[in-house]
N, C-alpha and C positions, 0 to 999 in steps of 0.2 A: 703899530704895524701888526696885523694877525698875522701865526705862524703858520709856515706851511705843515703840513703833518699829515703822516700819513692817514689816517679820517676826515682829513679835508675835505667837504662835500659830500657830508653822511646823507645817506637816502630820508627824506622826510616822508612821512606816511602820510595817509591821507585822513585820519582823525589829528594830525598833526606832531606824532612822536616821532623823534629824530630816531634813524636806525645807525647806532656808532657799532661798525663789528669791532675793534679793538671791544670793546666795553661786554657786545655779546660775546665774546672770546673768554673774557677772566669773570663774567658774573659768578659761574660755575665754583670755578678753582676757589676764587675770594670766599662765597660763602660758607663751604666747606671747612674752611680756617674760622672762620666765624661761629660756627655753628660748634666747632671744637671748644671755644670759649663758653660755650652755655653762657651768651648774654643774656639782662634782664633790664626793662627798666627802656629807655632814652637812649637812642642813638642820634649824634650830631654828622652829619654829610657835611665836607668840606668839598669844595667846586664841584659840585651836584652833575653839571654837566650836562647831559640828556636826558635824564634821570631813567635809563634802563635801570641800574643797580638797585633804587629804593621800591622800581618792583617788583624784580628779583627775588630780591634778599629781605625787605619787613615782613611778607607774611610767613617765609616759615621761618626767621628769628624771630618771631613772637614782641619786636621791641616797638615802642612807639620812633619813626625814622624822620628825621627833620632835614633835609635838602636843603641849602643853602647854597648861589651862588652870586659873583659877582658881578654878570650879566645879565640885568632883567629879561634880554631877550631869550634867555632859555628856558625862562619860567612855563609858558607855554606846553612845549615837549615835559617839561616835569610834572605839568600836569596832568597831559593826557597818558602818560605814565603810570602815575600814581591812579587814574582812575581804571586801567587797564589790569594794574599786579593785584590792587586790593591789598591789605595791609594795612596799619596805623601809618600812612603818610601827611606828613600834614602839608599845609599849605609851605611856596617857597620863600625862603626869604634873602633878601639883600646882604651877603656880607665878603667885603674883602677882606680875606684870612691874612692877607702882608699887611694890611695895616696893624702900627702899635694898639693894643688896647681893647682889645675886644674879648679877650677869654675872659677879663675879669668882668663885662658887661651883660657876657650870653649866657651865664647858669651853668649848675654844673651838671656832667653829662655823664652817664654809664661805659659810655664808648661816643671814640671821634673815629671815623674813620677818614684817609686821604688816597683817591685812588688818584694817579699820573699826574703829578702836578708840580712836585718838585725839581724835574728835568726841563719843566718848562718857564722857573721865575731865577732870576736870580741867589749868587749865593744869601746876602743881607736880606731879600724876602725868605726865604727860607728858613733861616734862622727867626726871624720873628713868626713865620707859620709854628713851626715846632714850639717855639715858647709860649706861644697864646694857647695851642692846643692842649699842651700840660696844664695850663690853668683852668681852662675849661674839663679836666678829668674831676669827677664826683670820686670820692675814696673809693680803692679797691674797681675805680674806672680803668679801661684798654684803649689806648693810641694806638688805631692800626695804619700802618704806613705799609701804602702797596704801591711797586713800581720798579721800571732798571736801577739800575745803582754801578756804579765802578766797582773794582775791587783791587787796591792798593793799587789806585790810582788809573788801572788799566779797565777799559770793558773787555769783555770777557766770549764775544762773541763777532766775527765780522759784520752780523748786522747791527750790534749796538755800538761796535764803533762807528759804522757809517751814519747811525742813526744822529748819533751826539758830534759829530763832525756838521750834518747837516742842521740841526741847531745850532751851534755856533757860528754857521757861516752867516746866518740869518740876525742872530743876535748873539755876539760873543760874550754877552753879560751872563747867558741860558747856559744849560750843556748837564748831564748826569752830574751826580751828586758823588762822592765815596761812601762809602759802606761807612767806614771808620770814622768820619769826618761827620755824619749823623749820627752815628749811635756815640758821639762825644757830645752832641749838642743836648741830646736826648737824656744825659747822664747829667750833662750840667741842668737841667731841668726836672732835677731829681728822680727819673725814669728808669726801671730797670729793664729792658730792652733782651727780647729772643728773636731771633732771625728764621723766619720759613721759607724753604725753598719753593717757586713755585713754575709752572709751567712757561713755557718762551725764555727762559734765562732771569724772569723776574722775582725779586721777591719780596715778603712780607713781613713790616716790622711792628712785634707787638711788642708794647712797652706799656708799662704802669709803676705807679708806687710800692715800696717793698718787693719784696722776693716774689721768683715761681713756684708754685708748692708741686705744680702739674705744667710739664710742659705742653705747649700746645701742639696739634695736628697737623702734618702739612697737607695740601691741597693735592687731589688727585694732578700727576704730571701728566694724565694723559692729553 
């Protein structure tokens, strides 16, 4: 059953790129955090999505951006996308990130990034996204995790609780995630995890192996 959400019935353009405004809303803020990282090297996309973000964000991160989603039928808008931002985008490719077993099949990567995704699978996928994506980090790689989140236990906002109210009513297995409740899965996956605040009540979690020497930037709130 597709979920209802508030992007439901993004405007498609007419060279065929899907227009998600949530997506054009946080391109901005996301890359700003990003670009505080001074990436280098290999960026892995997890649910790629419409692929606004990879072209956005590969040409001035300078990193080769790899889009990945589990819907072939979004390949399309990722490409006319990726032909639109310019950047190292490469072609898309097929992967669902809940299945067991695929970090250790897809190489390893400088940076994984996951924009909105974990409020909309299950806790048990979740938990396997997070640990596949730890193994896909190359040494001194960033897991960025962007999206709502609870915080001890409550949202934090009248729209984010109605928002995770209306996933659950849809699929009670869905619903926000805790703060604490990832950045424990994240640790058990040997990640050491900094929280950025960012615009709409969301935010962004970078995690990696070893310590921060520098913390990171948060994203403009405006």
């Amino acid at each position: 059953m597709a979920l209802k959400l508030p992007d439901s019935g993004a405007e498609i353009l007419a060279d065929g790129r899907r227009m998600v405004p949530s997506a054009a809303r946080n391109a901005g803020p996301i890359l700003e955090v990003l670009q505080g990282l001074a990436l280098k090297g290999r960026l892995l996309e997890i649910a790629a999505g419409s692929g606004l973000h990879a072209a956005v964000m590969a040409g001035p991160l300078g990193v080769e951006w790899q889009p990945t989603e589990v819907d072939p039928g979004n390949f399309g808008s990722i490409r006319a996308w990726a032909a639109e931002g310019g950047g190292r985008i490469l072609p898309p490719v097929q992967l669902d990130a809940t299945a067991p077993g695929w970090g250790a099949g897809i190489g390893l990567w400088d940076a994984v990034l996951l924009v909105n995704l974990l409020h909309l699978i299950p806790r048990t996928a979740a938990r396997v996204v997070l640990a596949e994506a730890a193994q896909a980090l190359a040494p001194g790689g960033t897991l960025c995790l962007y999206g709502p989140f609870l915080r001890e236990g409550r949202a934090t906002s009248e729209g984010d609780a109605a928002f995770d109210r209306s996933l659950r009513a849809q699929d009670p297995a869905i619903g926000y995630k805790d703060l604490d409740w990832v950045l424990g899965l994240l640790a058990e996956a040997g990640l050491a995890a900094r929280v950025v605040e960012m615009p709409a009540n969301n935010l962004m979690l970078l995690a990696r192996r070893g310590s921060w020497e520098n913390p990171p930037r948060a994203g403009n709130p405006g």
